[in-house]
VEXFITI-545843 format. One record per residue: x, y, z of N, C-alpha, C in turn; residue in three letters. Coordinates in steps of 0.05 Angstrom, whole numbers. Layout:
BEGIN
neast_nnorth_nup_caeast_canorth_caup_ceast_cnorth_cup_residu
X_Y_Z_X_Y_Z_X_Y_Z_ala
...
***
This chain:
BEGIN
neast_nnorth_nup_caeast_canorth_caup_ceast_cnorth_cup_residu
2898_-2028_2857_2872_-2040_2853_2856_-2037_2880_unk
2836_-2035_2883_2811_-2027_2905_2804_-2055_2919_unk
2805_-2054_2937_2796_-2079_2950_2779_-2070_2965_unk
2764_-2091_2971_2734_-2085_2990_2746_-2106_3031_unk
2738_-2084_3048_2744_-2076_3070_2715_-2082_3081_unk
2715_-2085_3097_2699_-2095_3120_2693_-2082_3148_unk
2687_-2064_3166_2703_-2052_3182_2675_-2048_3201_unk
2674_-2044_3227_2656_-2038_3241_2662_-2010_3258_unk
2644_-1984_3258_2657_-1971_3273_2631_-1960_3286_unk
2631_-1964_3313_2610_-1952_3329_2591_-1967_3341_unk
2596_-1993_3326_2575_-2015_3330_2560_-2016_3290_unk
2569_-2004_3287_2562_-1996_3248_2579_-2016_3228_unk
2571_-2037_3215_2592_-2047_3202_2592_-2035_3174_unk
2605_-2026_3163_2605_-2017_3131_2627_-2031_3124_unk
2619_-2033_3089_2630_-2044_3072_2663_-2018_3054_unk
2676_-2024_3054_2695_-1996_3036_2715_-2010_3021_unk
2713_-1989_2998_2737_-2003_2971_2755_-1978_2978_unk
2774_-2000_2983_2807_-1975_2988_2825_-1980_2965_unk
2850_-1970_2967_2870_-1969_2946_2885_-1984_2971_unk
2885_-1975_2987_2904_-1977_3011_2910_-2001_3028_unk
2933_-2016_3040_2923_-2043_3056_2907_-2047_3080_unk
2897_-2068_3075_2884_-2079_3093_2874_-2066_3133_unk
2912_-2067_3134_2922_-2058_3161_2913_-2029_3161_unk
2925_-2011_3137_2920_-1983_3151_2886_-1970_3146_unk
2871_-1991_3135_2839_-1976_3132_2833_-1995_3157_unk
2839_-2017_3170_2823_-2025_3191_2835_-2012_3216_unk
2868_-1986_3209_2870_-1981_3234_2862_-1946_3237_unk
2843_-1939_3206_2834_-1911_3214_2808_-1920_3225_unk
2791_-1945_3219_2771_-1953_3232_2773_-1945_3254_unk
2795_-1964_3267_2802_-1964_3300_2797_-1937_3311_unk
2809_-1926_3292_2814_-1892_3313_2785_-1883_3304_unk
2776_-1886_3296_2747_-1862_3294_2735_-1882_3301_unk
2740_-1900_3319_2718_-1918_3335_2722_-1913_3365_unk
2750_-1912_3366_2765_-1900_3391_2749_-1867_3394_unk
2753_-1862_3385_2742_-1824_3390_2720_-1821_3395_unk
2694_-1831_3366_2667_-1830_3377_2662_-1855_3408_unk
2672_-1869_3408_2671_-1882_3442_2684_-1865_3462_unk
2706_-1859_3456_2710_-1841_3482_2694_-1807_3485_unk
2689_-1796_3463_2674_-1784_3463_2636_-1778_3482_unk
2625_-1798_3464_2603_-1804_3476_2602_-1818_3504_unk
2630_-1831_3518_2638_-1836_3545_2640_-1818_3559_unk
2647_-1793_3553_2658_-1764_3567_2636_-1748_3574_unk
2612_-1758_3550_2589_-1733_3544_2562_-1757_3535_unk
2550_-1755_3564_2526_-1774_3564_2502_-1761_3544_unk
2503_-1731_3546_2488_-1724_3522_2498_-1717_3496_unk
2524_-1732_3491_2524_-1735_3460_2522_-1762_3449_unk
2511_-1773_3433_2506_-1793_3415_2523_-1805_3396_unk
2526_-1828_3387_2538_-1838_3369_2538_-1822_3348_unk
2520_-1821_3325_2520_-1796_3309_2533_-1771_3306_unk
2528_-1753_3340_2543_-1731_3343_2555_-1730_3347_unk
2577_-1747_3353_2601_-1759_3358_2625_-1754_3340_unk
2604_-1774_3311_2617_-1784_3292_2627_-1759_3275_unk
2598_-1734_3276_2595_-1710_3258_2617_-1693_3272_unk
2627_-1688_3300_2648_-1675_3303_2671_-1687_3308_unk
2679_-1707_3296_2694_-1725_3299_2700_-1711_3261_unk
2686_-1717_3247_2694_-1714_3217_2692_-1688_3211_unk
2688_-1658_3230_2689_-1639_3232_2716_-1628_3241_unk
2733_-1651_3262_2760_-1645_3270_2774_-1648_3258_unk
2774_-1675_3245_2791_-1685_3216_2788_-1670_3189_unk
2770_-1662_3190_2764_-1637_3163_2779_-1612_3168_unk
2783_-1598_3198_2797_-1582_3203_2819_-1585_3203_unk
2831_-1606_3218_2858_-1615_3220_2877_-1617_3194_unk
2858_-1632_3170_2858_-1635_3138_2863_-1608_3127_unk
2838_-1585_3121_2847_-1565_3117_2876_-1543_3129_unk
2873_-1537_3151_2903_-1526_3155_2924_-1539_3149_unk
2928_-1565_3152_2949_-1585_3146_2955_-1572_3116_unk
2937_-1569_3095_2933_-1562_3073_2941_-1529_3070_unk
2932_-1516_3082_2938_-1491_3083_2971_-1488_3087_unk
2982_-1494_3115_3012_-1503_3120_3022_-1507_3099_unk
3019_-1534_3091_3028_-1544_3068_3031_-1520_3039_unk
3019_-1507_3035_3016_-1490_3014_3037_-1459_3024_unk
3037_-1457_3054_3049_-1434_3062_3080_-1453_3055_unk
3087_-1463_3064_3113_-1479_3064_3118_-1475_3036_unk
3108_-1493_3018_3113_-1488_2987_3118_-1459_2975_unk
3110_-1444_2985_3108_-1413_2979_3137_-1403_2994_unk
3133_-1417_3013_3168_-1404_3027_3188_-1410_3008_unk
3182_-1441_3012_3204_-1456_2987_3211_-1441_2960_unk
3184_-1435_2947_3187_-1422_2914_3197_-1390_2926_unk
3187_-1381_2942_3216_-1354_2945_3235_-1359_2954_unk
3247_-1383_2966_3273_-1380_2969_3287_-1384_2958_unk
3274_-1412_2937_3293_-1414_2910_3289_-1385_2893_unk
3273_-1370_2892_3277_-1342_2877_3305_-1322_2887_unk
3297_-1326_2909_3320_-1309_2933_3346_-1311_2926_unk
3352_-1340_2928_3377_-1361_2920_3385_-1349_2893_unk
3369_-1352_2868_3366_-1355_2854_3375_-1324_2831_unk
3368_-1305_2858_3379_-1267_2849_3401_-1266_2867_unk
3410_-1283_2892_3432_-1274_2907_3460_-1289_2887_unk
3454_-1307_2872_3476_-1326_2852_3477_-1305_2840_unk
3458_-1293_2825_3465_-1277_2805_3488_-1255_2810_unk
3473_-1231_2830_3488_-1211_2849_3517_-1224_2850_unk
3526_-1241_2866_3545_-1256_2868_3565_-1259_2838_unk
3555_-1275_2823_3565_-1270_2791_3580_-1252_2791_unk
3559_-1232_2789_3565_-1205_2779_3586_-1185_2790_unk
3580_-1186_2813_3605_-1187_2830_3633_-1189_2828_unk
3635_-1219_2825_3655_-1234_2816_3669_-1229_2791_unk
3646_-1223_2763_3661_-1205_2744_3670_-1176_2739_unk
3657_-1169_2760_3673_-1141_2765_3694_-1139_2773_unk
3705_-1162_2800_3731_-1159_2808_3744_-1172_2795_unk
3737_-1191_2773_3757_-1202_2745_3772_-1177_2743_unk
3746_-1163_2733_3751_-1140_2705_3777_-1123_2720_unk
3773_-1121_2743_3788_-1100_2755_3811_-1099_2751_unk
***
C-alpha cells in the first residue's frame, strides 16, 4: 500500500506516495540532497536546479547500463544453460555408445 512521505531535498519540500518504507525513501532523499549540495559546493556556477538535472542524468545512466549488464548477464546465463544443456546430451550419447560396445 502507498504511503505519503514528506521529504525535503535542496531546501524543496515535496510530498511522495511510495510502496516502500519510510527509512529507505527518506534515505534516497538524503543522498540526492547530499549530491546536489555537494555539487553546487564544488561549482559556484552551478545551481540547485543544475545540480539536480545532472544528478538525475547520472542516476538515469547508472540505471540504464545497470540494465543493459543485467540483460548481458541473463544472455550469458540462457547460453550456458543451452551449452550445458548440448554438452549432457553429447555426453549421453557417448555413454551409449560405450554401452553398446
Amino acid at each position: 500500500m502507498k504511503e505519503r512521505y514528506t521529504v525535503e531535498i535542496s531546501g524543496i519540500e515535496l510530498n511522495l506516495l511510495s510502496d516502500e518504507q519510510e527509512d529507505y525513501v527518506l534515505g534516497l532523499a538524503k543522498i540526492i540532497d547530499g549530491r546536489i549540495n555537494a555539487m553546487v559546493m564544488s561549482n559556484k556556477r552551478c545551481n540547485k536546479t543544475e545540480a539536480a538535472l545532472v544528478c538525475a542524468l547520472d542516476y538515469l545512466d547508472d540505471k540504464l547500463k545497470t540494465t543493459l549488464t543485467l540483460e548481458n548477464v541473463k544472455k550469458q546465463r540462457d547460453d550456458s544453460i543451452i551449452e550445458n544443456q548440448r554438452l549432457r546430451k553429447e555426453l549421453d550419447d557417448l555413454r551409449q555408445k560405450q554401452s553398446a560396445k
